[in-house]
LOMARVO-987500 format. One record per residue (C-alpha): residue in three letters; x, y, z negated. Coordinates in steps of 0.5 Angstrom, whole numbers, plus 500, padded with zeros to 3 digits. Each point is the difference from the previous one (the first is absolute). Layout:
<atoms>
ALAXYZ/...
</atoms>
This chain:
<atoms>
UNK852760877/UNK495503495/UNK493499502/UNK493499497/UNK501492501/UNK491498498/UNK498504505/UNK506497505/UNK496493497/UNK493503502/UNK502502507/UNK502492500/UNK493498497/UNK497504505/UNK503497506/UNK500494499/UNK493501497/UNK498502507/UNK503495504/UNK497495496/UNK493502501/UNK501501508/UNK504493501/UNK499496494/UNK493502498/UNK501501493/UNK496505496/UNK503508500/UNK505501494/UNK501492499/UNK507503497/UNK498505496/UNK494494497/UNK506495498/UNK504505497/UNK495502495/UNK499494499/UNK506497498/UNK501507496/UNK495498496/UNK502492499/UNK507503498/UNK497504495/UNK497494498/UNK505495499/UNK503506495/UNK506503505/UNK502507497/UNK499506505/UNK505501504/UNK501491502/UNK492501501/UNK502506505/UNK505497503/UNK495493501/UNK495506503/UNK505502505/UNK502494502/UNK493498502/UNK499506504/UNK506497504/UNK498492501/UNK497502507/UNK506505502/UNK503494505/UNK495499503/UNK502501507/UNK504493498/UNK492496499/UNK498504507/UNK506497503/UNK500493498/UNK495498495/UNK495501504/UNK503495506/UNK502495495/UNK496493499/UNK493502499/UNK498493496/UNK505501495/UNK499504493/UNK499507501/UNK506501495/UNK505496503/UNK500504507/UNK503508496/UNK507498498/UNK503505505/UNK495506497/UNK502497493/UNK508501502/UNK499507504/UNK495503494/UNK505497494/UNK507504504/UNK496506500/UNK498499493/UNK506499498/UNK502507502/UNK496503495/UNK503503493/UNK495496496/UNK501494503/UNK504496494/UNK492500498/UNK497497505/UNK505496504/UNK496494503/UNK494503501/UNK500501507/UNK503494502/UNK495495496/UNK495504501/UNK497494504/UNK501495496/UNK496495497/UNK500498493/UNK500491502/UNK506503505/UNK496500506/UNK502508501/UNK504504505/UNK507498497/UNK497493497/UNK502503493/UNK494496493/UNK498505496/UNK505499494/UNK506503505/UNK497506502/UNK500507498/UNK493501495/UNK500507506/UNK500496506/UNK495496497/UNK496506498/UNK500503506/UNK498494504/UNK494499495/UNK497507502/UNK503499508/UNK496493500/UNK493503497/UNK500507505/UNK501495505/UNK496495499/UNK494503496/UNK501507505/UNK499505493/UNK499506504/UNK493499498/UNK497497494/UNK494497496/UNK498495494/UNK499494505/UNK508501503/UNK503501494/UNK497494497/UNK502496506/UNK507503499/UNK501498493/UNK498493502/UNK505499505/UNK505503496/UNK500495494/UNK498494506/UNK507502502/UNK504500494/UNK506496500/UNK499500508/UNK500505502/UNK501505494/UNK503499494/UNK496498494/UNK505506497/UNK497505506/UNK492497500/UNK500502492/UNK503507501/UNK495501506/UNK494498497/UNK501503494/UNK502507504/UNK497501505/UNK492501499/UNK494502504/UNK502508499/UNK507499502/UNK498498507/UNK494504501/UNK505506498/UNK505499506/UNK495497506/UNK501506506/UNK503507498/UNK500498493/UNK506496500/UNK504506503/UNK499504494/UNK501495496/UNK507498503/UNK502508499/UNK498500493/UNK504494499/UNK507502504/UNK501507499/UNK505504504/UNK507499497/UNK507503504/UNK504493500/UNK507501504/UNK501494504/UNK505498506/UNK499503506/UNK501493503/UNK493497497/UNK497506504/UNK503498506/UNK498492499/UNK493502498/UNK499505506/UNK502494505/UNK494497496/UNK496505502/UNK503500507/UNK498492500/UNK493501497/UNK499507506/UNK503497506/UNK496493499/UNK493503499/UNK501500508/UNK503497505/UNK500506505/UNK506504495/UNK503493497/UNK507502498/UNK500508502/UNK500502492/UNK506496500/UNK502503505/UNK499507498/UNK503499493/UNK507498503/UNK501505507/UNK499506494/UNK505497496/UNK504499506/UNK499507501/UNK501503494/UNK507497500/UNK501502506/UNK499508497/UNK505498495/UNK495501494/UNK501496493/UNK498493499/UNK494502496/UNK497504506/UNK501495504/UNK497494495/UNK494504499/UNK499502509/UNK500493499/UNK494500495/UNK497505504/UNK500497506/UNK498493498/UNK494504496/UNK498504505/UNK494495503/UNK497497494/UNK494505500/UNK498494506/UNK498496494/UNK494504500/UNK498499507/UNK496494503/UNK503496503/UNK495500506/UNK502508501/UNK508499500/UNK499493506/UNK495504504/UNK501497507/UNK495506502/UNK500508501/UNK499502492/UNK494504498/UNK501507498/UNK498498493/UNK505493500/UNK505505503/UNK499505493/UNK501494496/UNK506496503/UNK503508499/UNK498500493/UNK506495499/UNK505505498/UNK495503495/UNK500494497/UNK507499500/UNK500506496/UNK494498495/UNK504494499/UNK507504498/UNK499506498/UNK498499493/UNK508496499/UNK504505497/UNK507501501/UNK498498507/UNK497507503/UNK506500506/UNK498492502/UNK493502500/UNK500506504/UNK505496505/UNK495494500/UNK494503501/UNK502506505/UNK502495505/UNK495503505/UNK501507499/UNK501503506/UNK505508501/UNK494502504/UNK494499495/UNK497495504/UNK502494495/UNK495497494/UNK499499494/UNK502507499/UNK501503506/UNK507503498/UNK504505503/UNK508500503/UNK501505493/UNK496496496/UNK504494502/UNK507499497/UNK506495504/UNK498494497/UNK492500501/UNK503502507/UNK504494500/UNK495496499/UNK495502505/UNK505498505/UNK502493498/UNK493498499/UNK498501507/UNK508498502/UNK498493497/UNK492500503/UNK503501506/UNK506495500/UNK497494497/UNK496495504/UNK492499498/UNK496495502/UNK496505505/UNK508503503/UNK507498500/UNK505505496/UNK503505504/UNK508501501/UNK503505496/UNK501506506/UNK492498502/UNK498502493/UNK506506500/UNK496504506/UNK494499497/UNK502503492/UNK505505505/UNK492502503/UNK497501494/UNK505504497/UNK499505506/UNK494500499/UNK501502492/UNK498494497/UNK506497498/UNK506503497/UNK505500506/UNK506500496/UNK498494497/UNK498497507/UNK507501502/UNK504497494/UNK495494500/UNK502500507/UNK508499498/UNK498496494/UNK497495502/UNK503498507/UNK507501498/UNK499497492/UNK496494501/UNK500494503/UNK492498499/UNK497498506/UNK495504500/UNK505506501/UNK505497504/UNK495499507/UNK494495500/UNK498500508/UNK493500501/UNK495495501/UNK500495506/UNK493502501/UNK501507499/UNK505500504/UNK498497506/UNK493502500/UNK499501507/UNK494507499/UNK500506496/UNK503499492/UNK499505496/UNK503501491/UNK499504495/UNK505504498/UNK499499492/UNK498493499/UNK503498506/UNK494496502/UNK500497507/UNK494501506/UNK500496506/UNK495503505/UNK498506502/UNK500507498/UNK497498493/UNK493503499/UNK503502492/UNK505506500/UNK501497492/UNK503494499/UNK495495497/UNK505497494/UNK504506497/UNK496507503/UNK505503497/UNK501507502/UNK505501506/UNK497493502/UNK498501509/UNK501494503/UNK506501504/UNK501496508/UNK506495499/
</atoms>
């Protein structure tokens, strides 16, 4: 599959650019700093242009596993050295790297990344037995984190240059202290503090069509998934889950494997605009305001800021980011009509609220299959959903699967014995218990269609 592989790169940085400033807190464009200046220190130790491309792209993707640090390091021992806690992001980054055409030039890079050069890194490698990329990258990962390099004066950067050589042989090769040193200057970093890095990277990573697998897509798409679905604990798995019901699906039509594997990347890309969204908007345990509820909306949209600049991925972009298209026009981002909406962007809309209403939240149990069907079945009454499509996942997922959440999970105990009124929301699946609710649209989801229902 051809498409346009910097500007895939570039979605990368930007998500995990988000999810480092909203959990991590570190400054916006981290990625987009540190491969800056790794392309500078590798021009500097004399690699010709296309290693010096290649070491580029591969600091792009130093943070791609991400989700692996979020997951595990964060819950490791806190007292130990921080490199020694980013193993499993290390391994996770280097297999999708090695995916990449150009890998052969930058094999390791990832993986030793967090490695320190007296041997006390990630993967307990000296510097005399690792990659010159990965340590190049590790000296600008190192100085971004350490130093916050979104903005820059005299007085920091002379504390930066002190801390750097004070680390030679201990942190840093003596190799890398001098190429850092010699390289990277006042100008240089002054160059790349706020926006100004993200032209800067665009200068240096011009967009280049690059075939590669299309299974490299479906592992960097779970990537985006993890990074999508942990940013909150209320949809924890629902990319995935999207991402494996549309291919399921899509086999089930009989369509070629390709489109199968590229439903898959659409469904596992369809939330990653959430990235841009706080995180104090998507748990709200309260009613959301109109102007909260305009921004949880804007998620689609920026699905499709991210996506829609990747040739050769049109199709994936239109399924990923239509998802909450409705027939009827009452759907966002672009309130789209049925005639504007082709099979698969229908296809999509129905799994997404398929998957919402059968997944257990912390605020509702999931739904059995034929309480979630009679809802998609009233929302295609009413012109939302594609009926036809309503009616296949119906077949599809009862007949073809022996996932437990398709199979019939009973309501929970407290739900079902609750002596009074309850009452659920069709959509998101959101349970009240008391009487009629003072709302008539759910406070979780406020999804169109979403009346609260007695149960």
């Amino acid at each position: 599959m051809v498409i346009e592989l910097t500007e895939f790169l570039n979605a990368v940085s930007r998500a995990t650019d988000y999810v480092e400033d909203r959990i991590l807190n570190v400054p916006r464009y981290h990625v987009k700093r540190v491969a800056v200046l790794t392309h500078r220190l590798a021009e500097r130790a004399g690699f010709n242009s296309e290693t010096v491309y290649a070491f580029t792209q591969a600091a792009v993707l130093h943070d791609c596993a991400l989700s692996e640090y979020l997951s595990d390091e964060l819950s490791a021992d806190s007292s130990a050295p921080q490199e020694l806690n980013m193993s499993a992001h290390c391994w996770t980054g280097e297999r999708i790297l090695s995916r990449l055409p150009f890998y052969p030039l930058v094999e390791g890079a990832v993986l030793y990344h967090h490695d320190r050069a007296d041997g006390l890194g990630a993967m307990r490698k000296k510097a005399a037995d690792t990659p010159l990329c990965a340590q190049l990258i590790h000296i600008a990962d190192k100085a971004d984190t350490d130093f916050l390099l979104d903005t820059m004066d005299r007085e920091k950067y002379v504390r930066l240059m002190d801390w750097i050589r004070s680390e030679s042989g201990a942190a840093f090769s003596p190799e890398c202290v001098e190429l850092f040193t010699a390289s990277v200057d006042y100008e240089l970093l002054c160059s790349i503090t706020g926006n100004g890095c993200v032209e800067a990277l665009a200068a240096l990573l011009p967009p280049k069509p690059t075939e590669i697998p299309i299974e490299l897509l479906r592992d960097m798409s779970a990537i985006f998934a993890d990074l999508t679905d942990y940013k909150s604990h209320f949809t924890w798995k629902h990319s995935q889950g999207v991402a494996d019901k549309a291919e399921r699906l899509g086999q089930y039509y009989g369509y070629p494997k390709e489109t199968c594997d590229k439903l898959y990347i659409a469904g596992a890309l369809h939330d990653i605009g959430k990235l841009l969204i706080s995180n104090d908007i998507l748990e709200k345990p309260a009613r959301l305001t109109d102007a909260e509820y305009r921004e949880i909306t804007n998620h689609a949209l920026g699905t499709w800021e991210l996506l829609h600049r990747i040739g050769g991925m049109e199709d994936i972009t239109r399924w990923a980011a239509l998802h909450h298209e409705k027939l009827d026009g009452s759907g966002y981002p672009f309130g789209l009509r049925a005639e504007q909406l082709g099979k698969n962007e229908r296809l999509m809309a129905c799994i997404d609220v398929y998957q919402a209403l059968v997944e257990a939240r912390p605020y509702k149990p999931g739904m059995c299959h034929e309480d979630a069907m009679r809802i998609l079945k009233k929302m295609a009454r009413a012109g939302q959903l594609d009926g036809d499509i309503v009616e296949d996942i119906d077949t599809c997922y009862l007949l073809h699967s022996s996932d437990e959440d398709v199979r019939g999970k009973k309501p929970l105990a407290a739900e079902k014995d609750y002596p009074g009124a309850a009452w659920r929301c069709p959509v998101c699946g959101y349970v009240y218990l008391g009487e009629n609710p003072q709302e008539t649209i759910c406070p979780q989801c406020k999804q169109p269609g979403s009346i609260f229902e007695k149960i």
